[in-house]
C-alpha positions in Angstrom: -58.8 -11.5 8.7 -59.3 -12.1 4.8 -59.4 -15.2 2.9 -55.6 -15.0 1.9 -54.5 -14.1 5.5 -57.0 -16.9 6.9 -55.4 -19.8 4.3 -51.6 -18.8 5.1 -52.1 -19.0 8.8 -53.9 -21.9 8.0 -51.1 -23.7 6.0 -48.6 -22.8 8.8 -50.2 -24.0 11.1 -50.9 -27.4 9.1 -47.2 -27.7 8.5 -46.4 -27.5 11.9 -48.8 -30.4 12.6 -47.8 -32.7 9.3 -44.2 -31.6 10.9 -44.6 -32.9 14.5 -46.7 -35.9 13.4 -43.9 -37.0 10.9 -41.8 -36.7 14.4 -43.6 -38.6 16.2 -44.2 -41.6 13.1 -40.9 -41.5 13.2 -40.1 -42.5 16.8 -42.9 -44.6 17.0 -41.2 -46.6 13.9 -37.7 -46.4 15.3 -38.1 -49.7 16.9 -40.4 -51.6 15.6 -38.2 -53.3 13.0 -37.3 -56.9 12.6 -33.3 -56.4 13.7 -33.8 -54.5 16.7 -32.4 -54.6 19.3 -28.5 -56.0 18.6 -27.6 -57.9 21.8 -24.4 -57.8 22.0 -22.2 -58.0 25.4 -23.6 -59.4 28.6 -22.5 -56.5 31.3 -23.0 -55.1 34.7 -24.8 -51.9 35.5 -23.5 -49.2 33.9 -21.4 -48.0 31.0 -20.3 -44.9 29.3 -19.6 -43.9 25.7 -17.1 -41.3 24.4 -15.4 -40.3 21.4 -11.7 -40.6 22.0 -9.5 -37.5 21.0 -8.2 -40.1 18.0 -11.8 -39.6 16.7 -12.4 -43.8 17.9 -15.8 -44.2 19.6 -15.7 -46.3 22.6 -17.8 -47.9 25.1 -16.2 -49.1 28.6 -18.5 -51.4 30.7 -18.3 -53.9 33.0 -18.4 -57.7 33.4 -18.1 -58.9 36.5 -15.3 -56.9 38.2 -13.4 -56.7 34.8 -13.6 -53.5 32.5 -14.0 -53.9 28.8 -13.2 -51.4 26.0 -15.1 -51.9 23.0 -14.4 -50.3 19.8 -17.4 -48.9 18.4 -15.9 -48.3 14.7 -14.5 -51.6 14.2 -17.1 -53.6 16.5 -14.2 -55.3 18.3 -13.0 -55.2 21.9 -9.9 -53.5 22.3 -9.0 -54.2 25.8 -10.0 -56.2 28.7 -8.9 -55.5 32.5 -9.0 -58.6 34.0 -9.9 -58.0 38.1 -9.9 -54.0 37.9 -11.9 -54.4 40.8 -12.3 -56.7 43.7 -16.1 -56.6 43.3 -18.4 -55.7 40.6 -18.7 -51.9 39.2 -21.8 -49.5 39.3 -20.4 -46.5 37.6 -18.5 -45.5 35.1 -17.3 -41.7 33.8 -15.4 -40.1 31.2 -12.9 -37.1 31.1 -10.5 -35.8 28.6 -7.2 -35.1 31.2 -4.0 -33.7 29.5 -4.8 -34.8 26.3 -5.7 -38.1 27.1 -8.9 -39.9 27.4 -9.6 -41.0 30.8 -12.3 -43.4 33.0 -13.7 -43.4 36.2 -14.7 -47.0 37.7 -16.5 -47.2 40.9 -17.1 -50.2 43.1 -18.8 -50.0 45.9 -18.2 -52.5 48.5 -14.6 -51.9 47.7 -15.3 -47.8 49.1 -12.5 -46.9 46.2 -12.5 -45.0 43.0 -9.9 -45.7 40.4 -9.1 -43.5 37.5 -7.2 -45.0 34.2 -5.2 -44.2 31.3 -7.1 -45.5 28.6 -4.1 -45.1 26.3 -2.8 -47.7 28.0 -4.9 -48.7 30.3 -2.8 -47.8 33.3 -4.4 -47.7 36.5 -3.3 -43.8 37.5 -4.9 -42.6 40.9 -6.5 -45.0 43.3 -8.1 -43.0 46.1 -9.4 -45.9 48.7 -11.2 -46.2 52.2 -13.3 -43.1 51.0 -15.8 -43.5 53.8 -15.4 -45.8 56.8 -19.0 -47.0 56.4 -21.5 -47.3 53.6 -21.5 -47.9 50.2 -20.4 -45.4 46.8 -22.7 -45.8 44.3 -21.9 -42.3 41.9 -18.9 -40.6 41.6 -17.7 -37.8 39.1 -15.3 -35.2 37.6 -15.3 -32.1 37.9 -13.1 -29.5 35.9 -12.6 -26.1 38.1 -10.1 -23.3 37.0 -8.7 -25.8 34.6 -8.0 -28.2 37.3 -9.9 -31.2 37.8 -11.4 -32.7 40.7 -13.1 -36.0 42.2 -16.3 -36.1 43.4 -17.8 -38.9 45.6 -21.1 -39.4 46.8 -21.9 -42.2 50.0 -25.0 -44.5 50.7 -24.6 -45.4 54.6 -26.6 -48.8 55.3 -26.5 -47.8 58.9 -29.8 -46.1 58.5 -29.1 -45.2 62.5 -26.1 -42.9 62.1 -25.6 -39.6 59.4 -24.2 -40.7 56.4 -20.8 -39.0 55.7 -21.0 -35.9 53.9 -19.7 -35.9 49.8 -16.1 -35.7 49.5 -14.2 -33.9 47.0 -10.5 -35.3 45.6 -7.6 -33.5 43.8 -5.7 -35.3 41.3 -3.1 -36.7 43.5 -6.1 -38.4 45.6 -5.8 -36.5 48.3 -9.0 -34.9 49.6 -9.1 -31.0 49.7 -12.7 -30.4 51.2 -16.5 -31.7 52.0 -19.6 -30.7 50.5 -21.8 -29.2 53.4 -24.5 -29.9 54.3 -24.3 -33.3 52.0 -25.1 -35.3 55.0 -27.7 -37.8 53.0 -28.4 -41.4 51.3 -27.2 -40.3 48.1 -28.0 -42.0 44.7 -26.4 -40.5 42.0 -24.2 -37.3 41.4 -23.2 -35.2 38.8 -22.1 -31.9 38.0 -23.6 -29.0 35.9 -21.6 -25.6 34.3 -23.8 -23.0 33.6 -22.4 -20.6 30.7 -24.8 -17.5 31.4 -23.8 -16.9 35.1 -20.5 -18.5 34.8 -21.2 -20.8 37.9 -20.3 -24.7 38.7 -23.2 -26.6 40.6 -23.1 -29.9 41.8 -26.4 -32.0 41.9 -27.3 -35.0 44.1 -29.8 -37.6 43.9 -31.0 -38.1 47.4 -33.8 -40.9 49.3 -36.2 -37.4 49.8 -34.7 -35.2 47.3 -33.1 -33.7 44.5 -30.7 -30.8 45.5 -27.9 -28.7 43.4 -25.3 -26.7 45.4 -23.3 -23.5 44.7 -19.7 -25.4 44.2 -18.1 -22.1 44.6 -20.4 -21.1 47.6 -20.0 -24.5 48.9 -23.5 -24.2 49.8 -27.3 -25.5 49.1 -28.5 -23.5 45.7 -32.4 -25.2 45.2 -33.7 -28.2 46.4 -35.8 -29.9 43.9 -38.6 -31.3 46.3 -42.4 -32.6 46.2 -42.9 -33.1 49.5 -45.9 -35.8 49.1 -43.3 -38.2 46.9 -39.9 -39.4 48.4 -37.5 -42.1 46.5 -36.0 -39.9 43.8 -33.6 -41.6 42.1 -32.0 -40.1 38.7 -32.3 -36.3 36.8 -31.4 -34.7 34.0 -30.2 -31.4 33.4 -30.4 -29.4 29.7 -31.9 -26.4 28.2 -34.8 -25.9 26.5 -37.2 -22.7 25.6 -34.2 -20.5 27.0 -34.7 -22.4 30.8 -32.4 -24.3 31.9 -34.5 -27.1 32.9 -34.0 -30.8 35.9 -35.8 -33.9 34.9 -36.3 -36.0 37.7 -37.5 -39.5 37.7 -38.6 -41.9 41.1 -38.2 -45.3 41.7 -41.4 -45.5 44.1 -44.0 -43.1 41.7 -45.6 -43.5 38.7 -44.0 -39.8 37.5 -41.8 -37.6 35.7 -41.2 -33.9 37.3 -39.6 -31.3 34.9 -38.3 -28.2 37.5 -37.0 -24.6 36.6 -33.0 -25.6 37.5 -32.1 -21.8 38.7 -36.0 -20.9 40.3 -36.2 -23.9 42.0 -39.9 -24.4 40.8 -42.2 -27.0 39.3 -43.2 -26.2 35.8 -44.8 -29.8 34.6 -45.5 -33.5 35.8 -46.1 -35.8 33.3 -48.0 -39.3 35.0 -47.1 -43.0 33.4 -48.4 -46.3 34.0 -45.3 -47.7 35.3 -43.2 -47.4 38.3 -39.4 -47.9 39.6 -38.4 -45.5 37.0 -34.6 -46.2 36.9 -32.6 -45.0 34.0 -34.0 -41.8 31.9 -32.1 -39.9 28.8 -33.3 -37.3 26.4 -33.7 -37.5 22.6 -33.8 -34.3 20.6 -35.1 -32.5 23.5 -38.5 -33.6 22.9 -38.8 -36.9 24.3 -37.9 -38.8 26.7 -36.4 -42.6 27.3 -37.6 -44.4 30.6 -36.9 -47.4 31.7 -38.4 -49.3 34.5 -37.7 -51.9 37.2 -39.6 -54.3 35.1 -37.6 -54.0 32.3 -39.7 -51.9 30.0 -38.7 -48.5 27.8 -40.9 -45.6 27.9 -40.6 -43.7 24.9 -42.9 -40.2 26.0 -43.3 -37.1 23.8 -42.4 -33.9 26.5 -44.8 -32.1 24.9 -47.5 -33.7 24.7 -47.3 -35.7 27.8 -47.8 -38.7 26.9 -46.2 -42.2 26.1 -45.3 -43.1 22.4 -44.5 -46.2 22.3 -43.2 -49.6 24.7 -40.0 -51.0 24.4 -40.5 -54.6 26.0 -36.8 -56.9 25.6 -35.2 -56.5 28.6 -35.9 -59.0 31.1 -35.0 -57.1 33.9 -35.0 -53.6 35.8 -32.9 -50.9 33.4 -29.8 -49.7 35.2 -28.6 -47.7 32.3 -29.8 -45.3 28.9 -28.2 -43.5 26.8 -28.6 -42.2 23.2 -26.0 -41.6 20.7 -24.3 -40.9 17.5 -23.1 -44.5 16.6 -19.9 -43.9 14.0 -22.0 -46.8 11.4 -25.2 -46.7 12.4 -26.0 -43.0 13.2 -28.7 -42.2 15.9 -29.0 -45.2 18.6 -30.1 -45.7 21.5 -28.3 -48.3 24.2 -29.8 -49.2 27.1 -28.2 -51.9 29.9 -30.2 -54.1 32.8 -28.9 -55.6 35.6 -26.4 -57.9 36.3 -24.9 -59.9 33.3 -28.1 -59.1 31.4 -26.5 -58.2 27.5 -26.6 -55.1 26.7 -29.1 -53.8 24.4 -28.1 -51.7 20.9 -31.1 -50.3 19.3 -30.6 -48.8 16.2 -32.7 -45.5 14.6 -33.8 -46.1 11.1 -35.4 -43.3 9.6 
């Protein structure tokens, strides 16, 4: 190799590096500023954020058993559903239905899921006495053949009988089939589309593991399984270096498992120094938001495999994380802990 040849791969390969360090500066100064983070609802659990087909950004949480819109543009609560639920709410979803922009509320001692118009806030299907036993902790939508569909997921506290299998709703609340072999303790559901094979999957958080399901098949598709760690609790699925790739996080292990989604195989583990890992999202792919039943944040570059920076103001465990495009503040992360703790708005200042 010459001397020109030698300095230009040189200079790439220095630009890459001034490139990914400027990255990582810049996370590590994300929150370390004086007016971070904005506290500004106390709340229950969970939430979820959406932009409204009126271009409005929202987010719906909960306080106590009472659902409350907030507007996001005009940092004002819109609406407030005084007793939406008999008990307080662990879950909340988002689906645009027919033009309109609908939620999902969950409450699980009530064994009901209730769907409503947020246009004006009409309570529109209540599907109730789900399962005759147990608790429902995670429920979703699920748009098939431009029709949509209820999923519901059951955590049986009768640890001496099978929990009921996962039970799949039309719109009319009527249920049309069972998920088989969906016979578990189930955390957390969600579903996945996959736009190369055309396919649906459904995926399940389980007490001994992660498994996705062929929704067409109506059948087992991989389980996502170490078999010396049990206790999964949460996952996330997106693509990255053309894999399609499952993050999974535990609430008993001090570690993160990134899996091949379609093989069905383990392509990383990345260890932490904490435990109870509870609520996990991504940020640009690259790193990853964790946050713990002690009520710390994780920020951890994927890549490198290793922790960033600590996030240290909640005071107790993280239910809920999410980042976002905020419609004032850009690029912010919100993150929620348990039980009327207020949730936390961190804003991204680059």
């Amino acid at each position: 190799m010459n001397d020109k040849s030698f300095n230009n791969k040189n200079n790439e390969l220095l630009t890459k590096e001034n490139i990914e360090d400027k990255k990582i500066k810049e996370i590590k100064f994300i929150y370390n500023i004086s007016d971070n983070p904005f506290n500004f609802y106390e709340a229950d659990n969970s939430f979820v954020i959406f932009k409204s087909i009126y271009n409005k950004y929202y987010i719906i949480f909960a306080s106590k058993n009472n659902i409350i819109s907030y507007n996001l543009n005009n940092q004002q609560i819109e609406n407030e559903i005084k007793n939406a639920h008999q008990y307080f709410i662990t879950s909340f979803r988002h689906c645009l239905y027919r033009n309109k922009d609908i939620i999902m509320s969950v409450s699980p001692f009530e064994k009901n899921i209730k769907i409503w118009d947020t246009s004006i806030w009409d309570n529109i299907i209540n599907i109730t006495n789900i399962y005759s036993e147990g608790l429902i902790l995670s429920a979703c939508f699920l748009k098939y053949n431009n029709q949509y569909f209820i999923l519901s997921s059951n955590i049986d506290l009768n640890f001496d009988k099978i929990p009921e299998p996962i039970k799949i709703f039309n719109f009319e609340g009527k249920k049309i089939k069972e998920l088989k072999n969906s016979n578990e303790y189930t955390f957390l559901i969600d579903t996945h589309y996959d736009d190369k094979n055309k396919k649906y999957y459904i995926i399940v958080s389980n007490i001994n593991s992660i498994k996705s399901y062929d929704y067409e098949k109506n059948e087992i598709y991989h389980k996502y399984k170490n078999n010396s760690i049990n206790e999964y609790f949460n996952f996330i699925i997106y693509n990255n270096e053309n894999i399609t790739k499952i993050i999974k996080s535990y609430y008993s292990c001090k570690c993160i498992e990134i899996w091949d989604f379609h093989k069905g195989i383990l392509l990383d583990n990345i260890y932490i120094n904490f435990k109870g890992i509870i609520g996990i999202c991504l940020y640009n792919k690259n790193y990853l938001f964790a946050g713990s039943y002690e009520g710390l944040i994780k920020i951890i570059d994927l890549k490198k495999k290793k922790i960033i920076n600590n996030l240290e103001e909640h005071q107790s465990r993280i239910c809920s994380i999410k980042t976002f495009i905020h419609p004032i503040y850009g690029d912010c992360l919100i993150s929620q802990g348990w039980l009327s703790e207020p949730i936390k708005l961190w804003i991204i200042k680059n």
